[in-house]
N, C-alpha and C positions, 0 to 999 in steps of 0.2 A: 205713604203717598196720600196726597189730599185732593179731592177730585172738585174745583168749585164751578158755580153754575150761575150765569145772568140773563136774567131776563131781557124781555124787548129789544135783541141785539140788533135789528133790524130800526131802530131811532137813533137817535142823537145820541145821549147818554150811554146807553147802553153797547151799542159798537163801540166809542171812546173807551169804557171799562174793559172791554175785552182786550185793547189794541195795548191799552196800559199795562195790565194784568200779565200779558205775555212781553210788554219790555221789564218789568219785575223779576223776571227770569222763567215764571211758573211756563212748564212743559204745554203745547200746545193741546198734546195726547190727554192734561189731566184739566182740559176747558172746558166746558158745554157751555153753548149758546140757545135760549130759548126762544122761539119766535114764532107768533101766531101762522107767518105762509114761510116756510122753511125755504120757500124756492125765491123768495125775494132777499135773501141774506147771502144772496153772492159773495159779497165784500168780507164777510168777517169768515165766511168758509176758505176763502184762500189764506187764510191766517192758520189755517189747519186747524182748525177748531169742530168739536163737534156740532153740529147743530141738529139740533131736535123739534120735533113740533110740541108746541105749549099753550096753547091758547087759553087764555082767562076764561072765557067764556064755553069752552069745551070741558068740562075737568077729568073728561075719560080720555085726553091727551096729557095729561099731569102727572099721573102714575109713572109712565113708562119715561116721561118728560126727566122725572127725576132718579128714578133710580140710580143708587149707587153713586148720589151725591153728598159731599160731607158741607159745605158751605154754600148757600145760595145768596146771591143779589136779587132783592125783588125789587125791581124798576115800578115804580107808580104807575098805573094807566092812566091814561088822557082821558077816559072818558068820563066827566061831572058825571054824578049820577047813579053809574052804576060802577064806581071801584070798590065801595065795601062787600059786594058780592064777589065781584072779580076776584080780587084778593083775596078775599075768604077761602076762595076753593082752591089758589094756590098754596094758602096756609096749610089748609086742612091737607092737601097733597105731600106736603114737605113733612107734616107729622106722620103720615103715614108710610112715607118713603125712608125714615128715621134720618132727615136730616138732620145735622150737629148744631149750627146754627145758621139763621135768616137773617140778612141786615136787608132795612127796609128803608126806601128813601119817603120819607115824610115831610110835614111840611116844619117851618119853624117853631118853639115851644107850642107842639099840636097838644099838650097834657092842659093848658091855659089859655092858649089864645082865643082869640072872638072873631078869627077872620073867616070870612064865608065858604075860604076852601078845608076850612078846616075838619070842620065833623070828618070827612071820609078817612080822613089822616087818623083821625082820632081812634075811630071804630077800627080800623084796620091793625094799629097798635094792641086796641084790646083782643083782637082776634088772634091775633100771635101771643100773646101773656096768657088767654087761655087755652092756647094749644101744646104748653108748657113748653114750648121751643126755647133754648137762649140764642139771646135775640142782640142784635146790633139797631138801634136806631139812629139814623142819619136824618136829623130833623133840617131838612134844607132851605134857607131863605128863598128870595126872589130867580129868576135866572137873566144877567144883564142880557143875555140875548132878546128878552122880552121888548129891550129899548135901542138894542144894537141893527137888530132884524128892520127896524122901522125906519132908520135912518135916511130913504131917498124918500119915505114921507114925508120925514119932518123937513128936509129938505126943499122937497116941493110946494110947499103949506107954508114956509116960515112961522112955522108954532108947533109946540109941545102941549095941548091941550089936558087938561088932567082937574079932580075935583080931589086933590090930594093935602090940600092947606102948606105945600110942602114941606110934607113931612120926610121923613130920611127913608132909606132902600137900602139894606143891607146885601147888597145883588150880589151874585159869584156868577162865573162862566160855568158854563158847562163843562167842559175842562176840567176845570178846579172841582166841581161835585163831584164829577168821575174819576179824577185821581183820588181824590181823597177817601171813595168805597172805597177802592181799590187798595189802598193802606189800609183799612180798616177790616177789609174781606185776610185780609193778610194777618191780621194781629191773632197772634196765637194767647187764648185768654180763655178762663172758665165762668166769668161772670157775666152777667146782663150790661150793656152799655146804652149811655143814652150821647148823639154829640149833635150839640145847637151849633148848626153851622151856617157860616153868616158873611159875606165880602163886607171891603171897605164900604160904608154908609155912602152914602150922596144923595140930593135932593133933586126933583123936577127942573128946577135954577140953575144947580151945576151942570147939571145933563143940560140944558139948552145951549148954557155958556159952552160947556166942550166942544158941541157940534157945532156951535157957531167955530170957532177956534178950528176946528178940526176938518170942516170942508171949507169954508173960507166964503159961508152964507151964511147971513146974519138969521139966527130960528132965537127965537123968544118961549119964555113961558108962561101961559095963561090959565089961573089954577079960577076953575067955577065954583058956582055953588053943585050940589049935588042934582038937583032940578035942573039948570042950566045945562049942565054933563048931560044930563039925561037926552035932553032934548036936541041935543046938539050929536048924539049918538042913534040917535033913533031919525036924525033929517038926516045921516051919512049912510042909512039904510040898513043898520041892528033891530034886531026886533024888539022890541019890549023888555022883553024876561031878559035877553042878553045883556040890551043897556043897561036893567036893574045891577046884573050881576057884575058887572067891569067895575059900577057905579059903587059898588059894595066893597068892590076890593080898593079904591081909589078910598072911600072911608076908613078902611082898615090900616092903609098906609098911614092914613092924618092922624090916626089914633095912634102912631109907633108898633103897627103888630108885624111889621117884618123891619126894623130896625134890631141891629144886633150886634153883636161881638165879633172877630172875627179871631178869636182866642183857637178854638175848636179847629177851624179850618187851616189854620194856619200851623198848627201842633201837627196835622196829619197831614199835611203838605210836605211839610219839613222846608219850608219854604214862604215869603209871604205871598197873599192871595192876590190873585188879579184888580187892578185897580177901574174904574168906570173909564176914565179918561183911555188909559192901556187900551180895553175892550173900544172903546170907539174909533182909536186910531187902526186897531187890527181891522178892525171890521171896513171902514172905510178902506182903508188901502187894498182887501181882498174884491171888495167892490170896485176899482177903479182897473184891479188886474183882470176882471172876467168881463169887465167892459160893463 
């Protein structure tokens, strides 16, 4: 019996992984679900799942968090900043808990690329290689929800603002990241894994044209210079440091650093990956049903 264990069940991601995991067949009795307020994880407890308190930033909730787990999902934190700590003392937990192996969701080729979310990805990778864990890395592109989520903006605006050169976006859903741990948390295997995983590509262009197409309001896209982004993010009332920092990932797009394959994702799917156009039309229609 294999006992596996995900973090952050209480976000997006990480509920989805648990909800998948047990349509896989795995026994509800062999889940743990990890979550910094256990009592905000209504949802994935009535799945029969265990839920434990975990909190990154506690690591004397980590120990007891994992005992008696053979595989963990480590869900990324949200917090810029401070996730190489975070992570850290989950790692350092997991060695000491004698977990089998950690699959960790990272960012895209986080071993090379130059994008600004990258470092935490990076460090965090080195912290599991030297914790001697065998380790699954799920190195994940963009999430379309980043542009699906925005849609009665762009709607309202008629524009897709971006200092992107329109470069490509190799975006997946949430979904698609979350099944594909899920496969992955499942592959019974004694080696180290690395999987770039990446949806179908599309640009700022297409994303404008779909939503145009797909609410049936003409939205355009207007790619800046990086100055221009800037200031045009900081009069919409960003502070500074955060306009730099969107401003940076918007660069990193033009440079092709989340353009990608979608080989990986699509192997552990079994299945092909959601398309941007898909994602817009779902997203929009759930929005027209909740009013």
């Amino acid at each position: 019996m294999t006992t596996y264990a995900i973090t952050g069940v209480t976000g997006n991601l990480g509920r989805i992984a648990v909800e998948r995991l047990l349509e896989r067949g795995v026994p509800a009795a062999d889940v743990v679900g990890l979550a910094r307020n256990p009592e905000k994880a209504d949802e994935v407890v009535q799945l029969g799942i265990h839920v434990r308190e975990g909190d990154y930033d506690r690591p004397e909730t980590l120990d007891d968090a994992l005992t008696g787990v053979d595989r963990l999902l480590l869900v990324s934190g949200s917090e810029v900043g401070q996730r190489v700590r975070q992570h850290t003392n989950v790692v350092s937990a997991a060695a000491r808990a004698g977990v089998e192996r950690i699959l960790y969701t990272s960012i895209l080729r986080a071993a090379t690329t130059d994008l600004v979310l990258a470092p935490e990805h990076q460090a965090t990778e080195e912290a599991v290689v030297a914790a001697g864990l065998r380790h699954t890395f799920l190195r994940n592109s963009w999430y379309t929800e980043n542009y699906t989520e925005r849609l009665p903006e762009y709607v309202e605006q008629g524009v897709i603002l971006g200092a992107t050169d329109n470069g490509r976006i190799a975006a997946a859903t949430r979904e698609d990241y979350a099944e594909a741990a899920v496969a992955a948390l499942l592959e019974d295997r004694t080696d180290d894994a690395v999987y770039e995983l990446a949806g179908p590509a599309f640009t700022f262009d297409e994303l404008a044209a779909t939503v145009t197409e797909v609410t049936g309001t003409q939205v355009r896209h207007e790619n800046l210079s990086a100055a221009d982004y800037t200031a045009a993010l900081t009069s919409a009332g960003l502070d500074e440091g955060t306009a730099g920092f969107v401003v940076a990932l918007d660069r990193g797009i033009a440079a092709g650093q989340l353009d990608g394959d979608p080989a990986d994702l699509e192997r552990l799917l079994g299945r092909p990956a959601t398309t941007m156009p898909e994602a817009v039309r779902a997203a929009w229609a759930g929005r027209d049903r909740t009013g």
